[in-house]
N, C-alpha and C positions, 0 to 999 in steps of 0.2 A: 431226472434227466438233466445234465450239463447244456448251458446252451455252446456255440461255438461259432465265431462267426470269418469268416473266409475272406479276406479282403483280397482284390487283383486287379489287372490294367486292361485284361485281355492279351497280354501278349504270349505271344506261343511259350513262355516258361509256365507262366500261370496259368493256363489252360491245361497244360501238364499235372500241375498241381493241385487243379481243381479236380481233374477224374481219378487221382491219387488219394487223394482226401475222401471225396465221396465212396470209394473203392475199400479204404483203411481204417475210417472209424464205423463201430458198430451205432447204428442208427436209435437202437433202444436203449445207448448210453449218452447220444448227443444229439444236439438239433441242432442243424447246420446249416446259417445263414451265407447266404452268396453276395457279397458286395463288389460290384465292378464301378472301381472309381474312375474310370474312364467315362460310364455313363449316369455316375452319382457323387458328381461330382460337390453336392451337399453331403455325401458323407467323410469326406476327407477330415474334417477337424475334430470330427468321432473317431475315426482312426489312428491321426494325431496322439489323440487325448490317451489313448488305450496302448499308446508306444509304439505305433509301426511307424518304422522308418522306412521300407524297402514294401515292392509285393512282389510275391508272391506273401501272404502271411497270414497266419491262423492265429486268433485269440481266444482262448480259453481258461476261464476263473482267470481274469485281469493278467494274464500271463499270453505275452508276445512269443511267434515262434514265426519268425522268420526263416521263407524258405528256398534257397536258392537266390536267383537276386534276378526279377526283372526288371525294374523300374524304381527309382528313388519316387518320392512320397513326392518331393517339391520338383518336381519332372511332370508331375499330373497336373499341377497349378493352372 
C-alpha cells in the first residue's frame, strides 16, 4: 500500500479536492492522509520540504501533484 498524503487550507477549492481524492483513489492501494494547514499549521515545512507550492495538493512516492490553485503555501504563514 502507497501512503499519500492530501495537503489543503480548507477553502472551498480544496474541499473540492478532498471528496475527489477520497472518491478517486482505491483505498486498498493508498492510505490517504488529510493535512489541513490552516489548522496544522506545524505541518507547513513538511510540506514545503515535499515541494508543494500551492493547495489544493497530493503527494505521492515524493512526487507533488498540484491541484487547481487555492491558496499559495506562503499565504498560510
Amino acid at each position: 500500500m502507497k501512503n499519500a498524503v492530501f495537503y489543503h487550507a480548507g477553502c472551498p477549492v480544496c474541499v473540492s479536492a478532498e471528496r475527489a481524492i477520497a472518491e478517486g483513489l482505491d483505498p486498498k492501494l493508498y492510505q490517504v492522509e488529510v493535512v489541513h494547514l490552516g489548522e496544522q499549521k506545524n505541518r507547513l515545512v513538511e510540506a514545503e520540504r515535499a515541494g508543494v507550492k500551492s493547495v489544493p495538493a497530493l503527494v505521492i512516492d515524493n512526487q507533488v501533484f498540484h491541484i487547481n490553485h487555492g491558496a499559495d503555501l506562503s499565504a498560510l504563514k
